[in-house]
N, CA, C and O of each residue as an XYZ file, in Angstrom:
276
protein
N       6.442      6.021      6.999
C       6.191      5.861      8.411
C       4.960      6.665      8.786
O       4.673      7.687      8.163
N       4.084      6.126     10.000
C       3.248      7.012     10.088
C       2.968      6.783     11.847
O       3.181      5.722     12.434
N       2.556      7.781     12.352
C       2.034      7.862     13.891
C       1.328      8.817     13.977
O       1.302      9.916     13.423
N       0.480      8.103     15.051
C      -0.757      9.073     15.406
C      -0.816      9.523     16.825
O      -0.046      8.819     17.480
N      -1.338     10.296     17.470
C      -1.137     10.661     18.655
C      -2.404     10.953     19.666
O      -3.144     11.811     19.186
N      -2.857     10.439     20.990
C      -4.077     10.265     21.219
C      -4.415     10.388     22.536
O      -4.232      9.382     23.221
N      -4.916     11.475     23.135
C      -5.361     11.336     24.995
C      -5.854     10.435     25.208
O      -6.660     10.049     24.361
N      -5.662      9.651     26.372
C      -6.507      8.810     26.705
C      -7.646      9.468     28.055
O      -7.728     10.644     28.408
N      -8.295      8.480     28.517
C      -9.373      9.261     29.567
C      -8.400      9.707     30.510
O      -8.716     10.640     31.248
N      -7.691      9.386     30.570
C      -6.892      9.594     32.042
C      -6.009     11.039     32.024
O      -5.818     11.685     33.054
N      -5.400     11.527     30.433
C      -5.012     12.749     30.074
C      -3.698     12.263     29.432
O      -2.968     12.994     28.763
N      -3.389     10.551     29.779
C      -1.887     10.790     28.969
C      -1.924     10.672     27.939
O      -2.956     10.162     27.504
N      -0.832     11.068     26.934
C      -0.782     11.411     25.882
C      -0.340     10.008     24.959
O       0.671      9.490     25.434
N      -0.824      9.362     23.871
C      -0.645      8.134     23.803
C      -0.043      8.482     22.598
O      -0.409      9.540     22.087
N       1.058      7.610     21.870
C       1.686      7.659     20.539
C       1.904      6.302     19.949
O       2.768      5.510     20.324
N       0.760      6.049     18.680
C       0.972      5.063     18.159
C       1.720      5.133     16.639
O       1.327      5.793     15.676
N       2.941      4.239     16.711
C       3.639      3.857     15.519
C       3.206      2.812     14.690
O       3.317      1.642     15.057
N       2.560      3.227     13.236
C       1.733      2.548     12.165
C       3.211      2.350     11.855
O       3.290      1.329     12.538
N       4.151      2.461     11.493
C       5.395      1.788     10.637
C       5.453      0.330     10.477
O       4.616     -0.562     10.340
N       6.888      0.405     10.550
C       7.344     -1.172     10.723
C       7.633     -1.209     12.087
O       8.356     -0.355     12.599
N       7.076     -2.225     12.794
C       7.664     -2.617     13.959
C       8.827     -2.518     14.666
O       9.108     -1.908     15.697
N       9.591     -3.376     13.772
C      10.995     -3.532     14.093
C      11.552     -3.843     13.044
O      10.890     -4.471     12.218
N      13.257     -3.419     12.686
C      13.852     -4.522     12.167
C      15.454     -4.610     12.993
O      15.991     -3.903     13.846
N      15.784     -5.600     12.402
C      17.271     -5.827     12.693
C      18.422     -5.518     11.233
O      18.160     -5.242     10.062
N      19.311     -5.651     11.717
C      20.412     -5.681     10.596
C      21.982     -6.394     11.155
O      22.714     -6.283     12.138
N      21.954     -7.223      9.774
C      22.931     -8.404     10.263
C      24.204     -8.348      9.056
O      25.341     -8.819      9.030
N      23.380     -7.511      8.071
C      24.806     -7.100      6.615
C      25.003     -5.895      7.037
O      24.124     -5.117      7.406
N      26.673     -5.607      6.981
C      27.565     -4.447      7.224
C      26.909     -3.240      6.376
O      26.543     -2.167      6.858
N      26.817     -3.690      4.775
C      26.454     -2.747      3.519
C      24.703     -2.220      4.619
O      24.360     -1.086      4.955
N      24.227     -3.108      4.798
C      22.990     -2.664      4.857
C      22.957     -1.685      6.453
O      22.093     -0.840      6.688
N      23.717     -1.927      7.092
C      23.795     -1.552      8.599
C      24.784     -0.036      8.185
O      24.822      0.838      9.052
N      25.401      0.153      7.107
C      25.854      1.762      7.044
C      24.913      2.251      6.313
O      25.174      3.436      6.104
N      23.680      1.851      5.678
C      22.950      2.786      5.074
C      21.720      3.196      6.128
O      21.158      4.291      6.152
N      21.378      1.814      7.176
C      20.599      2.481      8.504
C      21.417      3.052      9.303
O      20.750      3.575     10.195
N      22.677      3.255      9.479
C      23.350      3.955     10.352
C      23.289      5.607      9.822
O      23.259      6.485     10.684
N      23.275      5.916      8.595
C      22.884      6.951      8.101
C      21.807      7.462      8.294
O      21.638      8.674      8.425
N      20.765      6.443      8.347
C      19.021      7.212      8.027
C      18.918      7.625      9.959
O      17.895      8.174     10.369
N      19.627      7.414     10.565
C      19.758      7.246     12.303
C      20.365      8.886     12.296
O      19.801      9.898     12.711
N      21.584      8.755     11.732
C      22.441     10.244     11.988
C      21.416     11.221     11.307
O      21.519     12.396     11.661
N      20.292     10.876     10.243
C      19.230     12.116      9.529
C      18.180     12.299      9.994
O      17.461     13.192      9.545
N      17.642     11.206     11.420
C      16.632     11.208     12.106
C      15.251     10.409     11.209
O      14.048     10.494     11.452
N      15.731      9.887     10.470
C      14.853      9.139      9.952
C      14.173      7.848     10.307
O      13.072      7.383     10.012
N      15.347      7.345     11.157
C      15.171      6.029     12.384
C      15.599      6.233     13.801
O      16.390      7.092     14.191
N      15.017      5.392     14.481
C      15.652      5.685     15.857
C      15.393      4.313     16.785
O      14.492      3.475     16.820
N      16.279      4.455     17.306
C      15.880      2.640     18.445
C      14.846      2.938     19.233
O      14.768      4.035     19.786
N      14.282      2.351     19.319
C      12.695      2.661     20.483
C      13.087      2.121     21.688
O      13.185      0.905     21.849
N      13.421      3.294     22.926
C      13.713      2.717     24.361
C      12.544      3.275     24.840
O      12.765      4.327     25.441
N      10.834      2.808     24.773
C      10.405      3.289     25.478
C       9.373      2.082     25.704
O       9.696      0.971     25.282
N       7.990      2.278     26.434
C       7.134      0.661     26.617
C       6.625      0.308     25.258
O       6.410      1.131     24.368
N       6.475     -0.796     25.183
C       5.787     -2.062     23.990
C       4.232     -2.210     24.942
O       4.168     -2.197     26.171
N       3.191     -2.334     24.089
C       2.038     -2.491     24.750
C       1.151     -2.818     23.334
O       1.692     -2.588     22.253
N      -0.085     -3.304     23.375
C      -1.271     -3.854     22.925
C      -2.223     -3.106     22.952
O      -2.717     -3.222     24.074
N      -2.938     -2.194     22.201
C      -4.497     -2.099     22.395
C      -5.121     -2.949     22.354
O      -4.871     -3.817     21.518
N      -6.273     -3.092     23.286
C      -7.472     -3.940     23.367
C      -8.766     -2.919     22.529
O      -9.272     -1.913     23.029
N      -9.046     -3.401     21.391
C     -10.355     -2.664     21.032
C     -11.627     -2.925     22.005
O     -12.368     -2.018     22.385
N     -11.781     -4.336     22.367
C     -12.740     -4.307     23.386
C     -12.989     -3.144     24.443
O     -13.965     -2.425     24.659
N     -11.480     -3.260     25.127
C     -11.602     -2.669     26.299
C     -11.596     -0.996     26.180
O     -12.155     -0.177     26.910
N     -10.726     -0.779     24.947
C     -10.132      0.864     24.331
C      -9.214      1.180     25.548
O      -9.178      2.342     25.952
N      -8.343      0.053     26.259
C      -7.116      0.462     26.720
C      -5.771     -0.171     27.002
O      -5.794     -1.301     27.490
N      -4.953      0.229     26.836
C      -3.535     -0.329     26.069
C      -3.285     -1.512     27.458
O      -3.510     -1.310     28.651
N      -2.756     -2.745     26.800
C      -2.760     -3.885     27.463
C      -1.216     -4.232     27.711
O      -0.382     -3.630     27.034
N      -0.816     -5.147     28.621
C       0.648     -5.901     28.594
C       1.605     -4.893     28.299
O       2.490     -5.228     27.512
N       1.634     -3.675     28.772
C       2.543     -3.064     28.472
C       4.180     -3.394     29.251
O       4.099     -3.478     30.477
N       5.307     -3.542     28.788
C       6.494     -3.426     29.298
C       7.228     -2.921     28.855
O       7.122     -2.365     27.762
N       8.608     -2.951     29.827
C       9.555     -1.833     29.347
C      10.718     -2.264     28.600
O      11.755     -2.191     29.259
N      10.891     -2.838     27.012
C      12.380     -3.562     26.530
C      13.298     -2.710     25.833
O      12.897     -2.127     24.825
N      14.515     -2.553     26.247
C      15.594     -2.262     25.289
C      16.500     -3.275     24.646
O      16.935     -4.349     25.063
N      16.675     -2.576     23.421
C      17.785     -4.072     22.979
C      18.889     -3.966     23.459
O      19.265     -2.989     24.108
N      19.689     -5.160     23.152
C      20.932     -5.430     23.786
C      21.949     -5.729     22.528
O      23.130     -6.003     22.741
């Protein structure tokens, strides 16, 4: 996993996640071995905004706010 962390002009503090995006899990076997890497802090559900950099512009685009369900 990797993230980087970045002021923007404005002063907020920006955090980008190079990882994997997302995944899901739909096998039991496989859903107790991410339920583990969760209890070691190794994963975590992302409840926070989804957004786009624009390299053109150099500022984060379409941002919204999703949690899963």
């Amino acid at each position: 996993m990797s993230q980087r962390r970045e002021i923007s002009e404005d002063g907020r503090e920006l955090l980008f996640d190079h990882g994997a995006p997302y995944f899901t899990v739909t096998n039991p076997d496989v859903l107790r071995v991410v339920t583990e890497w969760e209890s070691r802090g190794l994963v975590a559900e992302w409840k926070s905004n989804f957004g786009s950099f624009d390299c053109f512009t150099n500022k984060i685009v379409n941002t919204e706010h999703q949690f899963s369900v």
